[in-house]
C-alpha positions as CSV (number, residue, x, y, z in Angstrom):
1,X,-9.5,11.9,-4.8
2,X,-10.9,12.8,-1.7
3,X,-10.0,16.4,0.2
4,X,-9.9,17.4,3.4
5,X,-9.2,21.0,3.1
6,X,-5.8,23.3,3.6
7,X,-3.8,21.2,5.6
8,X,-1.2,22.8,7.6
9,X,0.1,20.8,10.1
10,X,3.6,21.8,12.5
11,X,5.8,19.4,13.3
12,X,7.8,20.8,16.0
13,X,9.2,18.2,19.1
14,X,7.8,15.6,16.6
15,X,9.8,12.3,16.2
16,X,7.4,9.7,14.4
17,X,4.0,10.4,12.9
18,X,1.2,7.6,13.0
19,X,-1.6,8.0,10.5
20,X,-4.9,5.5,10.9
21,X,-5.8,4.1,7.4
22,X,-9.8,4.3,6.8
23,X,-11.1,7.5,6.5
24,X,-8.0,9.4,7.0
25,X,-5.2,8.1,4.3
26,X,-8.4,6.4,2.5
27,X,-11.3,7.5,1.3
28,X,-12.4,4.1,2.1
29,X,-15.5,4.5,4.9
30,X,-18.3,4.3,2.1
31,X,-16.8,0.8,1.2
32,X,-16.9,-0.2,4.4
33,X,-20.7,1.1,5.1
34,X,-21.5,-0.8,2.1
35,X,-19.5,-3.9,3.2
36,X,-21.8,-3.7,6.6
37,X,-24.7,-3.6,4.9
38,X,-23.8,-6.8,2.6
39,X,-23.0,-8.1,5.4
40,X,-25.8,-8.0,7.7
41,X,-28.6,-8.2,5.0
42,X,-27.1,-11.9,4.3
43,X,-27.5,-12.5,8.2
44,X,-31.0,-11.5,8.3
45,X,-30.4,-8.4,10.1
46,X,-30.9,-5.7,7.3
47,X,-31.1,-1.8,7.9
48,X,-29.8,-2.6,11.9
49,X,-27.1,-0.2,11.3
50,X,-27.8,3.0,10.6
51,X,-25.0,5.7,8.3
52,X,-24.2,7.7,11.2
53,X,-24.0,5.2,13.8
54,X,-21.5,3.8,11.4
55,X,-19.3,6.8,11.2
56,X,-19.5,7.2,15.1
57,X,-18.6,4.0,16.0
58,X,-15.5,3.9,13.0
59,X,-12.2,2.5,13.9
60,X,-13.4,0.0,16.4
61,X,-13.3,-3.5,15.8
62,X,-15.9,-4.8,14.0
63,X,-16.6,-8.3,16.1
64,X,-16.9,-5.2,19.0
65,X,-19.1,-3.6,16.7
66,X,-21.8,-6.7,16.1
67,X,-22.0,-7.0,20.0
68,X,-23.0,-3.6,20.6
69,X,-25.8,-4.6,18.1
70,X,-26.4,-7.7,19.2
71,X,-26.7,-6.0,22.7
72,X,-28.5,-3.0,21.0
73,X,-31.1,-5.0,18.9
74,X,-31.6,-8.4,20.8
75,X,-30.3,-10.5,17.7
76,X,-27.5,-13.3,18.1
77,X,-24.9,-12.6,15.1
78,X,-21.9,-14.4,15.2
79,X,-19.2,-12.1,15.5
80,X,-16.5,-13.9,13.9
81,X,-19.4,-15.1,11.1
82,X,-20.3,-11.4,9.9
83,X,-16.5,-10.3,10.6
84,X,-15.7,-12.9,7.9
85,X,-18.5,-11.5,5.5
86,X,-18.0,-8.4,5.9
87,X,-14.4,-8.5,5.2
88,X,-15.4,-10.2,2.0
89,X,-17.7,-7.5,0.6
90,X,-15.3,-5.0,1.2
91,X,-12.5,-6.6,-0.4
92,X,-14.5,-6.6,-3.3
93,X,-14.6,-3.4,-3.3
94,X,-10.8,-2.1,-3.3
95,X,-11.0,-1.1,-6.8
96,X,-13.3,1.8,-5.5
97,X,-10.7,3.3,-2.9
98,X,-8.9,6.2,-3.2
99,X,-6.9,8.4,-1.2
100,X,-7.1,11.6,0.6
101,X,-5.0,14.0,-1.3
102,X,-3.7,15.9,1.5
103,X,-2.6,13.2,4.2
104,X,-1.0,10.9,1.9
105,X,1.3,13.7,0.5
106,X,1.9,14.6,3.9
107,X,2.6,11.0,4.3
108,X,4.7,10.7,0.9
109,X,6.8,14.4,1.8
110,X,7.9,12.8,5.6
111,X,9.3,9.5,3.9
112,X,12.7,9.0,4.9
113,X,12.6,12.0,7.1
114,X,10.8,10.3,10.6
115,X,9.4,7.3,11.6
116,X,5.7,6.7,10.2
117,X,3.6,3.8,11.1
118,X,-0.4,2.8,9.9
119,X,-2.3,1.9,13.5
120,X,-5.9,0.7,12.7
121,X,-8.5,-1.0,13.7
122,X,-9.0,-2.9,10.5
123,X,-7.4,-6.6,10.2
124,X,-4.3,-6.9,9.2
125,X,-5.3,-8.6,5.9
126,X,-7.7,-6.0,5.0
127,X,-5.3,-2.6,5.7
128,X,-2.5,-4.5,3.8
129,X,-5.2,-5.1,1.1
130,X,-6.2,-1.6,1.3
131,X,-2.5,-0.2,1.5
132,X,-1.7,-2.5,-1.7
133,X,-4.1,-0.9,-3.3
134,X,-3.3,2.6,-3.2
135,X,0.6,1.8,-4.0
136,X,0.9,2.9,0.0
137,X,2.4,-0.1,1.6
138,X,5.9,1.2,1.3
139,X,5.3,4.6,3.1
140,X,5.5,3.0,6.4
141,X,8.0,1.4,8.8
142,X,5.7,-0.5,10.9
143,X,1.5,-1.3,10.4
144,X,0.0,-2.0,13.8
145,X,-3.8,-3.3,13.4
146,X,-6.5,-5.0,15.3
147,X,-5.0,-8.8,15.1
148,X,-1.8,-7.4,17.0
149,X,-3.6,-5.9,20.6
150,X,-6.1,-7.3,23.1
151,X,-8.0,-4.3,22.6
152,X,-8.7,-1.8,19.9
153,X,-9.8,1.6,19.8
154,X,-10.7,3.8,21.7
155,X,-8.2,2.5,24.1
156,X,-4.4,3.4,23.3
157,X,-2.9,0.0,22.8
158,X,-3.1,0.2,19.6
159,X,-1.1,3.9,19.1
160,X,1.0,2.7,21.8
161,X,2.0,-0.4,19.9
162,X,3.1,1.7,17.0
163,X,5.1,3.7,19.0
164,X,7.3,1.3,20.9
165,X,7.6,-0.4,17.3
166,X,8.9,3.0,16.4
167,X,11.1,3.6,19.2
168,X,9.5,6.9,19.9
169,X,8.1,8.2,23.3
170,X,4.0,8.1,22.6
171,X,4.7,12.0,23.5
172,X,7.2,12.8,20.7
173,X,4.5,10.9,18.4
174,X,2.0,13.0,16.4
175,X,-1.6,11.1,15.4
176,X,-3.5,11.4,12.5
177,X,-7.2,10.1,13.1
178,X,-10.5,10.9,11.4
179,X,-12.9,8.8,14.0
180,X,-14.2,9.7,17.4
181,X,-12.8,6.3,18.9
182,X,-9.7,6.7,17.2
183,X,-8.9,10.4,18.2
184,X,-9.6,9.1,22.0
185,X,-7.5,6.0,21.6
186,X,-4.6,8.4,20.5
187,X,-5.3,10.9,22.8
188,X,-5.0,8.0,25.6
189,X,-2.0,7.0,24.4
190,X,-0.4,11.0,25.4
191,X,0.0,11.8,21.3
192,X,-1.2,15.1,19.7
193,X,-3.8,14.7,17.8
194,X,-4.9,16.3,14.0
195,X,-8.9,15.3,13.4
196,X,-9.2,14.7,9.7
197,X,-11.2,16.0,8.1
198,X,-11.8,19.6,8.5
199,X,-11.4,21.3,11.0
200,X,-8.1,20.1,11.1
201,X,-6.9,21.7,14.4
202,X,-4.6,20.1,17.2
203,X,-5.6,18.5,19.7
204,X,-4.0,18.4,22.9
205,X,-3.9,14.7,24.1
């Protein structure tokens, strides 16, 4: 399983904890690279998106994301089209995920203790998929994903969904987020912030 390091995380004034699911309870982000590039080789649009584009534009939605490369690229993908396929490559692939050691027994250790919800900017079929998976599903109180806001990250609705489902003040909420758009989208929302992976140091929302 994946590791991200000596993770020591305080937990003072902290009522709920929300933890984004790819790339920061799973080691899942290759899958999804992979998925992409299924994806838009069937659509004619091979090599378009480039590894670390990918990991800079992580946790946004991916209709968003074939946009930007429609916009990027001058091709006309259908969103909802390469959504669809790409959501189908990477379910084929859950038998390759794991999880990152570290934040899911932070995860499993605060079970019971606070409120914990999953807010992602996967579809909800595919994090429940994913959560399934890993034997996960029952960490969390409350799993807030793309289908359940107008907009995904990096604005806060998302985070700030997951916190009036927890009954907790987005202040008294602390984030878990591996992805640029994701730590913003928290940070928007007034949580504190922990970047997985390393360095894994606060940040002040």
């Amino acid at each position: 399983m994946a590791k991200v390091g000596e993770l020591k995380v305080s937990m003072d004034g902290v009522e709920a904890v929300i933890f984004d699911c790819d790339g920061t309870l799973v080691n899942s982000m290759p899958a999804h690279f992979a998925a992409w590039c299924e994806a838009l080789a069937y659509y004619g649009a091979a090599n378009v998106f480039q590894e670390d584009v990918f990991y800079a534009m992580g946790g946004r939605p991916t209709t968003d994301i074939v946009v930007e490369l429609n916009d990027e690229y001058g091709l006309k993908l259908d969103p909802e089209a390469v959504a669809m396929k790409k959501r189908e490559a990477f379910l084929g692939q859950l038998h390759t995920l794991d999880g990152i050691d570290e934040v899911v027994a932070l995860a499993r250790s605060l079970r019971g203790k606070l409120p914990m919800a999953v807010a992602t900017g996967g579809t909800r079929l595919v994090i429940e998929k994913t959560l399934q998976a890993l034997e996960l599903s029952d960490l969390f109180d409350e799993v807030v994903t793309a289908d359940d806001v107008r907009v995904g990250k990096p604005a806060p609705d998302i985070y700030l969904k997951a916190a009036e489902l927890l009954g907790v003040a987005p202040g008294k909420c602390l984030a878990f987020e591996d992805a640029p758009a994701g730590i913003m989208a928290a940070q928007r929302a007034g949580m504190q912030v922990i970047a997985v992976p390393a360095p894994l140091e606060l940040l002040k929302g």
